[in-house]
N, CA, C and O atoms as a Tinker XYZ file with bonds, in Angstrom:
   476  protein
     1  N     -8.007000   15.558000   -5.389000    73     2
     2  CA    -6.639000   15.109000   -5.312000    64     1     3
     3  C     -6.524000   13.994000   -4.273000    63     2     4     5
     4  O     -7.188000   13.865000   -3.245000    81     3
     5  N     -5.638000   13.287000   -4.704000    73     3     6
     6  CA    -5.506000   12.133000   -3.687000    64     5     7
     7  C     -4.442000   11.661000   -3.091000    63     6     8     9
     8  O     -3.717000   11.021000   -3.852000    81     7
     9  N     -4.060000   11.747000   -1.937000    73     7    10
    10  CA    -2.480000   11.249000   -1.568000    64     9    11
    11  C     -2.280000   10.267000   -1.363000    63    10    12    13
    12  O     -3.070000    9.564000   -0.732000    81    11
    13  N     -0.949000    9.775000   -1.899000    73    11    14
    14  CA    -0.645000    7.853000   -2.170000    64    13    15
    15  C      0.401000    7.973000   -0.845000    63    14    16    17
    16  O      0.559000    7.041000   -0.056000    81    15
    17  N      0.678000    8.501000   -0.800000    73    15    18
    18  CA     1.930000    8.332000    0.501000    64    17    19
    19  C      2.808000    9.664000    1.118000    63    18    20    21
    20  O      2.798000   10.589000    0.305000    81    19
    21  N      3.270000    9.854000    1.884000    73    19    22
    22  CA     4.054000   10.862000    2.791000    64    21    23
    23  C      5.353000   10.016000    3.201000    63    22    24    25
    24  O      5.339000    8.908000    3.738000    81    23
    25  N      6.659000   10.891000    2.779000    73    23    26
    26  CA     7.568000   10.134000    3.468000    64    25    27
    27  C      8.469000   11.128000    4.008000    63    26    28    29
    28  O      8.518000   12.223000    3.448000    81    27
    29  N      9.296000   10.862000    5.171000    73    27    30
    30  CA     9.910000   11.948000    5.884000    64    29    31
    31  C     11.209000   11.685000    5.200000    63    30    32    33
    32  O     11.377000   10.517000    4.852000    81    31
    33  N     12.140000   12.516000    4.944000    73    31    34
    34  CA    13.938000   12.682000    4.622000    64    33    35
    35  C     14.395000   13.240000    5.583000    63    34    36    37
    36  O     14.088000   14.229000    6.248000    81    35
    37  N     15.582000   12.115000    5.602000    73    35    38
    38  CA    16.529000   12.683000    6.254000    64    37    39
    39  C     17.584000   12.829000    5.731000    63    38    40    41
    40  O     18.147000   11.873000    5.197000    81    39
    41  N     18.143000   14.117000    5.754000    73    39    42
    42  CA    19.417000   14.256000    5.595000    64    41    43
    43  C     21.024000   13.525000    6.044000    63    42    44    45
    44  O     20.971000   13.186000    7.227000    81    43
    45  N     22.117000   13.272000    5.541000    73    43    46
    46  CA    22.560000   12.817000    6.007000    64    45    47
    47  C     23.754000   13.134000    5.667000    63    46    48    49
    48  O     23.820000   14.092000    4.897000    81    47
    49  N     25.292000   12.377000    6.161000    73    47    50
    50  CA    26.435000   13.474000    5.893000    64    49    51
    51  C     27.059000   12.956000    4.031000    63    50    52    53
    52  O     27.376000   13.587000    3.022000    81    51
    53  N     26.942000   11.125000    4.509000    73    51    54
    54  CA    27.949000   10.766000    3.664000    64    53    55
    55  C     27.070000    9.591000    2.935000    63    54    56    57
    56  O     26.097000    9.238000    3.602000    81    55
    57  N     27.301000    8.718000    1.284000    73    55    58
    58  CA    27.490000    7.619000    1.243000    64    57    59
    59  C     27.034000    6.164000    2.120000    63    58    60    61
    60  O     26.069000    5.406000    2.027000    81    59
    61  N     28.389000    6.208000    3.105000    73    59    62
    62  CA    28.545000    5.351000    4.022000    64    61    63
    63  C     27.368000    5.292000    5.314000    63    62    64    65
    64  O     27.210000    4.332000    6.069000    81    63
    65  N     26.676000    6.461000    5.336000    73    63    66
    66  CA    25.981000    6.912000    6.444000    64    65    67
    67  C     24.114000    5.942000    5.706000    63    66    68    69
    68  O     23.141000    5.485000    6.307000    81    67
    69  N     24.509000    6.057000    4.044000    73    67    70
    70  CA    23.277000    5.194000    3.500000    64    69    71
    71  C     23.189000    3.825000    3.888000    63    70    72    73
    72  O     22.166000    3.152000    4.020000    81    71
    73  N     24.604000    3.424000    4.089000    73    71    74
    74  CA    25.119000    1.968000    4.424000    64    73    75
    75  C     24.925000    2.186000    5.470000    63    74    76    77
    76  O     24.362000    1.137000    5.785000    81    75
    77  N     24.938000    2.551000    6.017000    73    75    78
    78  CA    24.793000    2.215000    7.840000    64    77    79
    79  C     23.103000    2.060000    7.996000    63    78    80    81
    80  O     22.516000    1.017000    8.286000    81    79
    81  N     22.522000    3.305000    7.741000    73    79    82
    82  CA    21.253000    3.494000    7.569000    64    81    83
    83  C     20.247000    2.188000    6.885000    63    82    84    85
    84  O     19.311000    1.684000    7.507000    81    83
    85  N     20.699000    1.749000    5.379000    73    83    86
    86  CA    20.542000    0.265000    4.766000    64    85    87
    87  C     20.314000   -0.687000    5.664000    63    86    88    89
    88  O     19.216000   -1.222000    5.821000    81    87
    89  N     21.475000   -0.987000    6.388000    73    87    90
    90  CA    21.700000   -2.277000    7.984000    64    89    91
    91  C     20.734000   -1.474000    9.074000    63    90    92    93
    92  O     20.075000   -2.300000    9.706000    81    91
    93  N     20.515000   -0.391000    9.397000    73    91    94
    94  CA    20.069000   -0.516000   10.654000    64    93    95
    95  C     18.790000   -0.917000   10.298000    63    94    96    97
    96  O     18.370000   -2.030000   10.617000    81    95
    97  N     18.043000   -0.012000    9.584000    73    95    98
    98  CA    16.452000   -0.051000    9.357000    64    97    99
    99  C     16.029000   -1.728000    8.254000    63    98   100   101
   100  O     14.897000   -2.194000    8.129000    81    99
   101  N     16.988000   -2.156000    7.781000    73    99   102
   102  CA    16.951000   -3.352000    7.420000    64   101   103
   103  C     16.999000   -4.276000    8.588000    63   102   104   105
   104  O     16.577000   -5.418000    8.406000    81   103
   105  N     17.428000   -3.964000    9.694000    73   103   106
   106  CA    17.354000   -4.988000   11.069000    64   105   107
   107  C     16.145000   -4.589000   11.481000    63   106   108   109
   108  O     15.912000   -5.294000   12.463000    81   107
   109  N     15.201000   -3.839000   11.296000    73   107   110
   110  CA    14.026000   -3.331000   12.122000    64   109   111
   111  C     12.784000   -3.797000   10.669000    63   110   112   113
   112  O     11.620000   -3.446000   10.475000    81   111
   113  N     13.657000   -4.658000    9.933000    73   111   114
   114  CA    12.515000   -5.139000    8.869000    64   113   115
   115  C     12.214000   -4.768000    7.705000    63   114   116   117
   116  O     11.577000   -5.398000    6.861000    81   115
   117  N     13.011000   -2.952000    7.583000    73   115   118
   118  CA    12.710000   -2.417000    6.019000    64   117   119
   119  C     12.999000   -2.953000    5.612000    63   118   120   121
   120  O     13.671000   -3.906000    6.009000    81   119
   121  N     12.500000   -2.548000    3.942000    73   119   122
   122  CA    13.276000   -3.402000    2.443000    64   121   123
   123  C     13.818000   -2.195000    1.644000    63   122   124   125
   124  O     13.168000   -1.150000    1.647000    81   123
   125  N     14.975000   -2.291000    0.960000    73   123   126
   126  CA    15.579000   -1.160000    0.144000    64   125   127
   127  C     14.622000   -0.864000   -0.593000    63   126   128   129
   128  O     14.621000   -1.897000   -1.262000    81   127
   129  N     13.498000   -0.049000   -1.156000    73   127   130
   130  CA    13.225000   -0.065000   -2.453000    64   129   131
   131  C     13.819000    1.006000   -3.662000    63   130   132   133
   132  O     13.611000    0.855000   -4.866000    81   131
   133  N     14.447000    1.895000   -3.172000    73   131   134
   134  CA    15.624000    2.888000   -3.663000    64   133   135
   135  C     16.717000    2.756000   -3.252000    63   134   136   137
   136  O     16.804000    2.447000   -2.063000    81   135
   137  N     18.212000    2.963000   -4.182000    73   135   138
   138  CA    18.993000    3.570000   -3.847000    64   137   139
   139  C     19.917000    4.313000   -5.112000    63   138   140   141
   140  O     20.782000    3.636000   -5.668000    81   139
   141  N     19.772000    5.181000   -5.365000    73   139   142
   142  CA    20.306000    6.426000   -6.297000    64   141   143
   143  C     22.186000    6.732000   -6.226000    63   142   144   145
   144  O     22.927000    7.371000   -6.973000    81   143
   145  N     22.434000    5.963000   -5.004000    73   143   146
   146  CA    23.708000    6.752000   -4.157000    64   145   147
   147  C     23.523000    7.990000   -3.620000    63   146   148   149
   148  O     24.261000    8.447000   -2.747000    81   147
   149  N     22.280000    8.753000   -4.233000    73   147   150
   150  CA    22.437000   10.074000   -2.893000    64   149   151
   151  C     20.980000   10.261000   -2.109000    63   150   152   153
   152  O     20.538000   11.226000   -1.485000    81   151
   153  N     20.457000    9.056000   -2.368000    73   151   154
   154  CA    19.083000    8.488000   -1.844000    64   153   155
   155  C     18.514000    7.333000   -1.558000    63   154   156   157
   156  O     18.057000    6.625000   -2.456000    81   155
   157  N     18.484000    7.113000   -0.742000    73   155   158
   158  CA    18.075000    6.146000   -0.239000    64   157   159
   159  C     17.164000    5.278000    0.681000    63   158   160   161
   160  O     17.496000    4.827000    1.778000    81   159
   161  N     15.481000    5.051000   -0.191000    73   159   162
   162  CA    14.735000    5.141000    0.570000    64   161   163
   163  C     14.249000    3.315000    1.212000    63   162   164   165
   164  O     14.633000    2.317000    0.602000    81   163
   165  N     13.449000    3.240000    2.391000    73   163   166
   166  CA    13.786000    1.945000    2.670000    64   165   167
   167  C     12.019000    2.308000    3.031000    63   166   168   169
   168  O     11.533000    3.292000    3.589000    81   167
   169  N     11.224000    0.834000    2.341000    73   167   170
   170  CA    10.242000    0.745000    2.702000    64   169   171
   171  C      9.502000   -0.789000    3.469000    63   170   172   173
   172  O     10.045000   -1.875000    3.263000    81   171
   173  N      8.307000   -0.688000    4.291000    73   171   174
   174  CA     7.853000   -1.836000    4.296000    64   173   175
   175  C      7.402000   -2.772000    3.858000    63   174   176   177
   176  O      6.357000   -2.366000    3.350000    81   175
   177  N      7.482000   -4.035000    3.656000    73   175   178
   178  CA     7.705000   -4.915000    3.064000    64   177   179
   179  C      5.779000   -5.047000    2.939000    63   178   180   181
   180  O      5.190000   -4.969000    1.861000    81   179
   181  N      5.152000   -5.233000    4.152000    73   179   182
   182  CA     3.981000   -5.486000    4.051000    64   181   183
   183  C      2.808000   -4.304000    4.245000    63   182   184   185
   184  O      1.605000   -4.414000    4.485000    81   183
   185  N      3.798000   -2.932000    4.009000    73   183   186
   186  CA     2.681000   -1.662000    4.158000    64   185   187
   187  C      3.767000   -0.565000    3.300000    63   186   188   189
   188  O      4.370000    0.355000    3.853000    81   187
   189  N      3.838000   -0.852000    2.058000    73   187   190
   190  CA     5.061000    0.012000    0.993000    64   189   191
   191  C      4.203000    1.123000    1.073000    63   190   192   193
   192  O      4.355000    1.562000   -0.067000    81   191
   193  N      3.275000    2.015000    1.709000    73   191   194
   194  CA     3.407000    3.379000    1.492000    64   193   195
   195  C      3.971000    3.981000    3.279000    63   194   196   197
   196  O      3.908000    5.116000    3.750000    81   195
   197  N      4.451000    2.799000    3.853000    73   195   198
   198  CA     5.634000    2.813000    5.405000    64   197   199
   199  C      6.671000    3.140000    4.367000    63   198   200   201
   200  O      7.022000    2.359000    3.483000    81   199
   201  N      7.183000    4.484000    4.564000    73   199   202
   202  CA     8.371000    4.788000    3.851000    64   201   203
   203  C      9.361000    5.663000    4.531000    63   202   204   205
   204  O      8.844000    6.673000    5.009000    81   203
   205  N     11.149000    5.507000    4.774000    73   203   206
   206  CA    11.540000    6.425000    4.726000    64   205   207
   207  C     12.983000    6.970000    4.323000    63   206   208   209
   208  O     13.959000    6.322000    4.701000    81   207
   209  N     13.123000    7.876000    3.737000    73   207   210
   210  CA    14.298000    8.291000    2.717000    64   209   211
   211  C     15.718000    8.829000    3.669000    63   210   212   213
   212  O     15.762000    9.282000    4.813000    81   211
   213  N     16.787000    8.573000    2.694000    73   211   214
   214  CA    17.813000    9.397000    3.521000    64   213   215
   215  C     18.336000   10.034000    2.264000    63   214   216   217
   216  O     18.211000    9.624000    1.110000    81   215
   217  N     19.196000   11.560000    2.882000    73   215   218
   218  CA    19.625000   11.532000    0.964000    64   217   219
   219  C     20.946000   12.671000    1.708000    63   218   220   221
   220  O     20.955000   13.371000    2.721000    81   219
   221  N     21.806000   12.443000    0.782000    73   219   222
   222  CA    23.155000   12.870000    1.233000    64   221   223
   223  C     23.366000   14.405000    0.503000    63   222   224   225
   224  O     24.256000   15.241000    0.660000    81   223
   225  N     22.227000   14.402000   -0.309000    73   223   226
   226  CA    22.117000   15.709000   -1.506000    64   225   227
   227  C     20.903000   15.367000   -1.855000    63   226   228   229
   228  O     20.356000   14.340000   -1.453000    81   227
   229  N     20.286000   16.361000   -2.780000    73   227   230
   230  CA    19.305000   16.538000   -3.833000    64   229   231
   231  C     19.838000   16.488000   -5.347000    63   230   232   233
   232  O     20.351000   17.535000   -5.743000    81   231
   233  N     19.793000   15.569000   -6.115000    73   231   234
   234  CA    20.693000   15.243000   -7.256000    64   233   235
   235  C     20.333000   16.302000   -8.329000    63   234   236   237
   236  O     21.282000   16.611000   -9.050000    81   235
   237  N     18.802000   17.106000   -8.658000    73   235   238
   238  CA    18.517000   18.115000   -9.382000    64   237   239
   239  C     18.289000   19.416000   -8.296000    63   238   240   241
   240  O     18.752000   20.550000   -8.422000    81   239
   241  N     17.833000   19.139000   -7.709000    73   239   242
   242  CA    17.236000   20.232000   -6.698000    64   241   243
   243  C     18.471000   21.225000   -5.743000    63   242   244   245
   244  O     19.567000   20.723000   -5.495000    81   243
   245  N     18.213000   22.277000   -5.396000    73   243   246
   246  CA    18.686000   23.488000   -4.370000    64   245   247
   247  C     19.090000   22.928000   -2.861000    63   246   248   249
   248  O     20.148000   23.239000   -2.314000    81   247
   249  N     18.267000   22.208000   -2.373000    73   247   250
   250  CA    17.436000   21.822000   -1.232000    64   249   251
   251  C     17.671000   20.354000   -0.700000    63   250   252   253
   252  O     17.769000   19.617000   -1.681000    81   251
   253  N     17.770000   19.806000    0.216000    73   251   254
   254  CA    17.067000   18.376000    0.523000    64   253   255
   255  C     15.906000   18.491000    1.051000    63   254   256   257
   256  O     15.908000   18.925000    2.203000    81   255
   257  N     14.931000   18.250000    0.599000    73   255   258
   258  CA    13.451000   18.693000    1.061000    64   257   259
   259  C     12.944000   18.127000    2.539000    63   258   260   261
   260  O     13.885000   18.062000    3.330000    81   259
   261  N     12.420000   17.954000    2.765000    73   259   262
   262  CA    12.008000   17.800000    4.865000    64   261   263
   263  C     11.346000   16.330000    4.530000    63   262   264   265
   264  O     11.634000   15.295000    5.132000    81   263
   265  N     10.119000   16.478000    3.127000    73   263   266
   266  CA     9.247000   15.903000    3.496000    64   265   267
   267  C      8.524000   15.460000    1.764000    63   266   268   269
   268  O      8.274000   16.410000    1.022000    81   267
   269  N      8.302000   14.322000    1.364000    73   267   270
   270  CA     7.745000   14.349000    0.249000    64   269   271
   271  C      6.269000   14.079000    0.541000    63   270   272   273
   272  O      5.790000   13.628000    1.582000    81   271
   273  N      5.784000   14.362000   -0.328000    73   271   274
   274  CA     4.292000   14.025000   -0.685000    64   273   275
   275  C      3.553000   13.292000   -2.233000    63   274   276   277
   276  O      3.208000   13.976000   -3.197000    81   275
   277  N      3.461000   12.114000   -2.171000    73   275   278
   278  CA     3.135000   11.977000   -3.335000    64   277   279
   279  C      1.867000   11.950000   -3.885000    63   278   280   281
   280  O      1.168000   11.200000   -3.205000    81   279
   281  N      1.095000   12.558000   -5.054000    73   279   282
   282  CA    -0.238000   12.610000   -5.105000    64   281   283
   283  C     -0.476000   12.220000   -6.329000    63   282   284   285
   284  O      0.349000   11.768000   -7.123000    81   283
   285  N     -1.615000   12.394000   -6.495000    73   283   286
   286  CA    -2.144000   11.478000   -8.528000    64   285   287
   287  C     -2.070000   12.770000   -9.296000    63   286   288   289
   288  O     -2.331000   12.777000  -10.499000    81   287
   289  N     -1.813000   13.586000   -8.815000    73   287   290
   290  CA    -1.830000   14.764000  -10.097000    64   289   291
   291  C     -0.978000   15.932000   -9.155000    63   290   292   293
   292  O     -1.491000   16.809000   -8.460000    81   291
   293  N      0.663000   15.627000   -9.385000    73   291   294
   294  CA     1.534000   16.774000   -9.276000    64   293   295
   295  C      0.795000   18.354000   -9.950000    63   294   296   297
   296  O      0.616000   19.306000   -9.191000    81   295
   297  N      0.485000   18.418000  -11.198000    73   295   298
   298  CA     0.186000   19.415000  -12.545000    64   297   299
   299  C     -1.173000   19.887000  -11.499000    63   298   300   301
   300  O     -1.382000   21.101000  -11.507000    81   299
   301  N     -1.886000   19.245000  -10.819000    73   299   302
   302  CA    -3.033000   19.844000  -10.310000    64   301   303
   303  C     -2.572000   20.657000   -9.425000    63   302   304   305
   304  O     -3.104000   21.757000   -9.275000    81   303
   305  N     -1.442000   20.245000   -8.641000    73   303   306
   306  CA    -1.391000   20.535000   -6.924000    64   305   307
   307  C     -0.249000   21.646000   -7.306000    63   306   308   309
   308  O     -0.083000   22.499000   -6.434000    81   307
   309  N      0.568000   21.763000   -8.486000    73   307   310
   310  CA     1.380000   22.564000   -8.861000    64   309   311
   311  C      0.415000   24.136000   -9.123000    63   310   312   313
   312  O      0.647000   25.222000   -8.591000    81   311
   313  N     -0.105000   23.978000   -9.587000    73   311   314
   314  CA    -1.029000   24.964000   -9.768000    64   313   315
   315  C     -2.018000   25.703000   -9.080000    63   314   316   317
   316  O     -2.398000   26.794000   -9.505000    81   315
   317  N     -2.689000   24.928000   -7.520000    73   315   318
   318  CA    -3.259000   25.118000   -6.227000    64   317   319
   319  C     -2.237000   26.288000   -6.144000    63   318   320   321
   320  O     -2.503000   27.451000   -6.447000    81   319
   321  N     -0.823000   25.756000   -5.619000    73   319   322
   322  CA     0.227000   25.849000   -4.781000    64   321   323
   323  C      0.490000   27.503000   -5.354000    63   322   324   325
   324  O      0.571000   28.472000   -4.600000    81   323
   325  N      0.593000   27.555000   -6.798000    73   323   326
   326  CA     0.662000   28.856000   -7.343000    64   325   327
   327  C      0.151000   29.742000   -6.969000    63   326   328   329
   328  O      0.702000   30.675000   -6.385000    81   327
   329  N     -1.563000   29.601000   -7.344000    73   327   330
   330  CA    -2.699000   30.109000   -6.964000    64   329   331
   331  C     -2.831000   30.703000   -5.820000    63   330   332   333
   332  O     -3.142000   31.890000   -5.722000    81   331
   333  N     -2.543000   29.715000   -4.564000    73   331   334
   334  CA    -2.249000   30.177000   -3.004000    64   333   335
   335  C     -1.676000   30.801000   -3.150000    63   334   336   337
   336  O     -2.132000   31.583000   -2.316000    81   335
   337  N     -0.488000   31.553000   -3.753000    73   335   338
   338  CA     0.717000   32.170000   -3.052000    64   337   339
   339  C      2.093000   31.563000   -2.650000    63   338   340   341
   340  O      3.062000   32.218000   -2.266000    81   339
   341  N      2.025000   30.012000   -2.816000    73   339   342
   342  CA     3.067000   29.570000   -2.031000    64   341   343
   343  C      4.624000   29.805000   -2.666000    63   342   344   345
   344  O      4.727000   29.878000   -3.891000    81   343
   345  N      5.651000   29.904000   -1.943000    73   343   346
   346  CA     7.052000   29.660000   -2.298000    64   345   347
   347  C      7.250000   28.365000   -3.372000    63   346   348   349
   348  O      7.201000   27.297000   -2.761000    81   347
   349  N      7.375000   28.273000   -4.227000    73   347   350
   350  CA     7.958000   27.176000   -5.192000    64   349   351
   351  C      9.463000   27.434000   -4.657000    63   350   352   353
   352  O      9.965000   28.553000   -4.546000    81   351
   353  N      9.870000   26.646000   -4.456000    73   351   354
   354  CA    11.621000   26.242000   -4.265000    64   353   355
   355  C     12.517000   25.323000   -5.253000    63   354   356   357
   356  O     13.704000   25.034000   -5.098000    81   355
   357  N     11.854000   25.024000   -6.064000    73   355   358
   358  CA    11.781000   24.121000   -7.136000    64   357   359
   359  C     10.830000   23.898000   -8.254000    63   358   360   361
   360  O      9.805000   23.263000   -8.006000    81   359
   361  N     11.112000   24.481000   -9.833000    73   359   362
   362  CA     9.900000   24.298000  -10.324000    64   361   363
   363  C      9.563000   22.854000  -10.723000    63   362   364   365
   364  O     10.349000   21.974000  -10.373000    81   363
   365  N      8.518000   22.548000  -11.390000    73   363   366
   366  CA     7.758000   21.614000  -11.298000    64   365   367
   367  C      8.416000   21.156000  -13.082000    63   366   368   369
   368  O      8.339000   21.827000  -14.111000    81   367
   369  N      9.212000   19.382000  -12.798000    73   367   370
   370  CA     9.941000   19.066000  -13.928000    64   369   371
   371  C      9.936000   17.471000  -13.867000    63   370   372   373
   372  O      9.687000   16.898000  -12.806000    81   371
   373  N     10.199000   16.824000  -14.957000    73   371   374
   374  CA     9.818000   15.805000  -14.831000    64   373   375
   375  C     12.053000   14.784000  -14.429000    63   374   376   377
   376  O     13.134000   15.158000  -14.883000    81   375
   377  N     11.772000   13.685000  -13.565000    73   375   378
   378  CA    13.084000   13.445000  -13.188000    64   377   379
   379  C     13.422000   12.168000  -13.834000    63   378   380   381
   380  O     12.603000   11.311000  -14.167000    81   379
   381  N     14.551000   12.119000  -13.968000    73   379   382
   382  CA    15.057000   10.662000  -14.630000    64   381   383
   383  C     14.976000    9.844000  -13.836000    63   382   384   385
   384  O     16.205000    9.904000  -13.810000    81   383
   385  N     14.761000    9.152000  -13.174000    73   383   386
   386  CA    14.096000    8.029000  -12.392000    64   385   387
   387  C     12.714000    7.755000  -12.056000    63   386   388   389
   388  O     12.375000    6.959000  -11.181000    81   387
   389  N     11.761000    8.581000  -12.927000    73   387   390
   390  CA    10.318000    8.348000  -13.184000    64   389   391
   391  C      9.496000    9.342000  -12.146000    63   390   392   393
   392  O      8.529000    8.818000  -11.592000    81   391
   393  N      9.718000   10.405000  -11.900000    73   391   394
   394  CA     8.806000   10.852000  -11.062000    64   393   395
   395  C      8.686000   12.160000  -11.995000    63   394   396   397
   396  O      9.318000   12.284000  -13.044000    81   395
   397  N      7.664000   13.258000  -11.405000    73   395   398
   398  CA     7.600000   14.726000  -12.161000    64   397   399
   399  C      7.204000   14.938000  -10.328000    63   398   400   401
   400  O      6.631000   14.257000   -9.478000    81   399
   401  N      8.093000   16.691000  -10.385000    73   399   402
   402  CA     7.809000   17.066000   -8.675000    64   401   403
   403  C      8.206000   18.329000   -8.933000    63   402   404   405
   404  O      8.885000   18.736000   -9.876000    81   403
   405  N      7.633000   19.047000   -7.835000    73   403   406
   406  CA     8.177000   20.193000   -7.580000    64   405   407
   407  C      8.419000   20.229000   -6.114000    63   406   408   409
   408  O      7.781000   19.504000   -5.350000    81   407
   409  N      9.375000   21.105000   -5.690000    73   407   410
   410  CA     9.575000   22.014000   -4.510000    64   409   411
   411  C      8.300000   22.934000   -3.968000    63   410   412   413
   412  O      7.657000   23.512000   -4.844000    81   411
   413  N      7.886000   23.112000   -2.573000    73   411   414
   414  CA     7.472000   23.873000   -2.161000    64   413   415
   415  C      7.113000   24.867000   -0.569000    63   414   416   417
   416  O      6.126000   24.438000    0.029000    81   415
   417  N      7.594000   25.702000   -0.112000    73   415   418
   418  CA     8.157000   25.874000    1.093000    64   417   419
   419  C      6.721000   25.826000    2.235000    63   418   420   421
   420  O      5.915000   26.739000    2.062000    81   419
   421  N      6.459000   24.988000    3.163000    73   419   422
   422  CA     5.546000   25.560000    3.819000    64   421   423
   423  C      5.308000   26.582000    5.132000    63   422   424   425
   424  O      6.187000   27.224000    5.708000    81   423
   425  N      4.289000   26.562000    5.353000    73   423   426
   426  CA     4.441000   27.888000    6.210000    64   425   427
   427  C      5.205000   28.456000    7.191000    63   426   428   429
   428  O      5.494000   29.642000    7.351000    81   427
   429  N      5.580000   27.243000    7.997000    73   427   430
   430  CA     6.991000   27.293000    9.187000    64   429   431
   431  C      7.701000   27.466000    8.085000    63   430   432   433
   432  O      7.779000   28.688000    7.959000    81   431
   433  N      8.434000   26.805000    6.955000    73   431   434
   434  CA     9.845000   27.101000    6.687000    64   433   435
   435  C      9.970000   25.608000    5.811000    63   434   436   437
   436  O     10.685000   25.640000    4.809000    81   435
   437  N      9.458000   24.621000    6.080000    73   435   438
   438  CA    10.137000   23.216000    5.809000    64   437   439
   439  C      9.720000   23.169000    3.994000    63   438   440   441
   440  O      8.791000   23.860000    3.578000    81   439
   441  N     10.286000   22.548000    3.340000    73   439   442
   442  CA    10.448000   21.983000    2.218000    64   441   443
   443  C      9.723000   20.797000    1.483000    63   442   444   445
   444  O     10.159000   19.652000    1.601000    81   443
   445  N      9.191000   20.932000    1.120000    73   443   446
   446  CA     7.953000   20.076000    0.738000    64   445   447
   447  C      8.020000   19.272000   -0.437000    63   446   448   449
   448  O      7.243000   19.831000   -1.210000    81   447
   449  N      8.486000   18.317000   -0.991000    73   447   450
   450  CA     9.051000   17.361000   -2.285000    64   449   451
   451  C      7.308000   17.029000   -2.861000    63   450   452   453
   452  O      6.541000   16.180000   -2.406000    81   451
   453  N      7.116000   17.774000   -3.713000    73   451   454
   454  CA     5.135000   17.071000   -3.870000    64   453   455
   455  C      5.916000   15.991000   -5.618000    63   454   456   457
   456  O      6.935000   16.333000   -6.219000    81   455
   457  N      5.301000   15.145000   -5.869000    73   455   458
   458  CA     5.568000   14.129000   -6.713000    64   457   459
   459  C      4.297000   13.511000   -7.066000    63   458   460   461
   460  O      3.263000   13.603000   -6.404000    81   459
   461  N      4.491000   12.696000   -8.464000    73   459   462
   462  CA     3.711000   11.842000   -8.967000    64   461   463
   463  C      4.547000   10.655000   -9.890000    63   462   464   465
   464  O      5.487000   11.130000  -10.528000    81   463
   465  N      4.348000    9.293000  -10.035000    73   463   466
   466  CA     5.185000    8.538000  -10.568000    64   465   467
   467  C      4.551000    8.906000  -12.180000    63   466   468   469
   468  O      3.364000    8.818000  -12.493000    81   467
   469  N      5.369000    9.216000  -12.831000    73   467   470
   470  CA     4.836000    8.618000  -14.167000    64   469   471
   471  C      4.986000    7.361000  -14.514000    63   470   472   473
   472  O      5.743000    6.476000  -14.114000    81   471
   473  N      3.880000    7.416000  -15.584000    73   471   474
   474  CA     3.590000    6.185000  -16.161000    64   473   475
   475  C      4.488000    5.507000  -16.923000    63   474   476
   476  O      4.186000    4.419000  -17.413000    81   475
């Protein structure tokens, strides 16, 4: 398995709080490369797996997750994750904006977004 990137979420209250968030980290150089309205992730321009999300909700999900992980084979790592024992918090589905992910809780407690882009 191979990991393409890690990005931290943050939660946030409102909308407007994406806009604020947009301008600040856009003054420190990010570039939008998402925004959903309840997500909004801002990456680097010259190192795009420098990533980081804000999200005001989870648009399918229970949860706003802590932390994504994206890897080349969700279907592999979905199935590790089983195997181990782990908490699924989310089963493993494919999303309208091109990704397939599941939920998964890790051992402290935090929320784990694992993903793969489809093709």
């Amino acid at each position: 398995m191979t990991v393409r990137r890690i990005v931290p979420n943050v939660p946030v209250e409102s909308p407007e709080a994406l806009a604020a968030n947009r301008a600040f980290y856009g003054a420190l150089g990010l570039a939008e490369a998402m925004n959903l309205g309840w997500i909004l992730t801002m990456t680097s321009p010259t190192n795009p797996t420098a990533q980081i999300s804000f999200l005001t909700r989870d648009e399918t999900a229970p949860v706003v997750p802590d932390v994504s992980v994206e890897v080349d084979d969700v279907d592999a790592v979905h199935t590790a994750m089983k195997a181990a024992g782990a908490e699924i918090v989310h089963d493993l589905r494919d999303e309208d904006w091109g990704v397939r992910r599941f939920f998964v809780r890790d051992p402290q407690g935090r929320v784990v977004n694992v993903l793969s882009h489809r093709s």
